[in-house]
Structures are given as structure tokens and as C-alpha cells.
N, C-alpha and C positions, 0 to 999 in steps of 0.2 A: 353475457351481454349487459351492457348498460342503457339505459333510454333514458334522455333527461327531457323532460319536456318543458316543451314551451308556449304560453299562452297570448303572448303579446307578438305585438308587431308594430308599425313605425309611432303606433301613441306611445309607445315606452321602450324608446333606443335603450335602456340597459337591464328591461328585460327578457328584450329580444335578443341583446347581445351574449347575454349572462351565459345562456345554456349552451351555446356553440362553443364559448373559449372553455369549460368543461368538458364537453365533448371531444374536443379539436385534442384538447391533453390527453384525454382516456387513448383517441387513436394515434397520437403518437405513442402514445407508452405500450403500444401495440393491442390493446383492450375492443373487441368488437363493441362500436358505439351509435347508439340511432339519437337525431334527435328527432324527437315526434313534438310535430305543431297541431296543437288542436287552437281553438277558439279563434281569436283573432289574428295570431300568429301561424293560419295557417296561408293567409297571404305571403310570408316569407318565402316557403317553398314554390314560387309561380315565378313564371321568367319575370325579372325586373323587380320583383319584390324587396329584395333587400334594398336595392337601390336610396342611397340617402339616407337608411338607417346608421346615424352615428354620434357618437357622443363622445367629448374630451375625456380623456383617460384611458377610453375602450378602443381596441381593434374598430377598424372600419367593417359592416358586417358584411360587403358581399365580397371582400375580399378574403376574410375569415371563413364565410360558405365555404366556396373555390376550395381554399387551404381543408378544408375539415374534408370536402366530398376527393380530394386529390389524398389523403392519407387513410381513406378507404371507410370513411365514416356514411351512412346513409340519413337520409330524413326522411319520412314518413310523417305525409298529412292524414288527420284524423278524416276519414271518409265523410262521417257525419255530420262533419264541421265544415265539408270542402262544398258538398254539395248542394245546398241553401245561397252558400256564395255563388255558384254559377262556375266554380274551380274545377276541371276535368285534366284527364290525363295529358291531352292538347295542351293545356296550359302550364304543366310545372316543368320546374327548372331540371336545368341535369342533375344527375345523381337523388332526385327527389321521387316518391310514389306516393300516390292512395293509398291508404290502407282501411281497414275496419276491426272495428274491436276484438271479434275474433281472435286474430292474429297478434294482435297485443297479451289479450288477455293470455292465448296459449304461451307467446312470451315470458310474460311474470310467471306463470305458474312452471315451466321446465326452467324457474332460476334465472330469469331477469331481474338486475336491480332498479327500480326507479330512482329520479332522482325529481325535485320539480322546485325551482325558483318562483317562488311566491310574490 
């Protein structure tokens, strides 16, 4: 499995866009691939969130989503990071969950690689 995360959301279209068009590659190349959004970026995963995230050169991102969740790719919001927002299960997009550390952390340790655009 690979997880690249992502911290941004619409203050920084390309470093919101950055980790998807990675992702979206890992799962075409057939690679099981999450993106996990903590911080800011965990508005992306909420219905409408991408919306407008876009920048010249980059994919448009909820078009990019769509394509990454349609090649069997998952996103996982950071729980910790959702819940302060007011972001519940009610609110995210398809193909998107809650998650909690736990579950990451067991991740990396049975051989998760991270990846994380800074």
C-alpha cells in the first residue's frame, strides 16, 4: 500500500493537487493507493470540496478525485483533523472515510509506504 498525504486544500491548489496525480498513477499502475488528508486538506474529501481547486498546468482536482476513486484508489480523512471541523461521515464525498490513527499507524507498520508533499 502506498498513502500520500496531503495537508492542503483550496489555499494551495498544487498542494492539493500534487498528491492525487501520484496517487491516481500508483492506481493505475495497479498499486493499492490511499490518499490520506489531514490538516487543512481534510476539507477536500467532503462533498464539494474539491470544487475550484485548480491551477494552470495541473489536472482539475475533482475531476482528478472522480478519476483516482473510479481506479480503485481510497481517501481517508484524518479523524482528528475532521472532527474540530465539524466534518462527519454525513459529509464526505464518495469513495472517502474517517479514519484514526490507529489504523494508519497499523498501516505503516505491516509495510505501508508514505509519501508526503511538503
Amino acid at each position: 500500500m502506498l498513502i500520500f498525504n496531503c495537508t492542503h486544500g483550496k489555499e494551495d491548489p498544487e498542494r492539493a493537487i500534487l498528491p492525487f496525480v501520484a496517487a491516481n498513477t500508483a492506481a493505475i499502475a495497479g498499486q493499492e493507493s490511499v490518499v490520506l488528508l489531514t490538516i487543512e486538506g481534510v476539507w477536500l474529501g467532503t462533498e464539494g470540496g474539491t470544487e475550484g481547486v485548480a491551477l494552470d498546468g495541473f489536472p482539475e482536482l475533482t475531476g482528478l478525485y472522480s478519476e483516482f476513486v473510479e481506479n480503485g484508489g481510497e481517501v481517508w480523512l484524518c479523524g482528528t483533523c475532521a472532527k474540530p471541523r465539524g466534518i462527519t461521515e454525513d459529509t464526505v464525498a464518495k469513495g472517502a472515510k474517517i479514519t484514526g490513527a490507529a489504523n494508519i499507524v497499523e498501516h505503516v507498520i505491516n509495510g505501508a509506504k508514505m509519501m508526503s508533499f511538503a
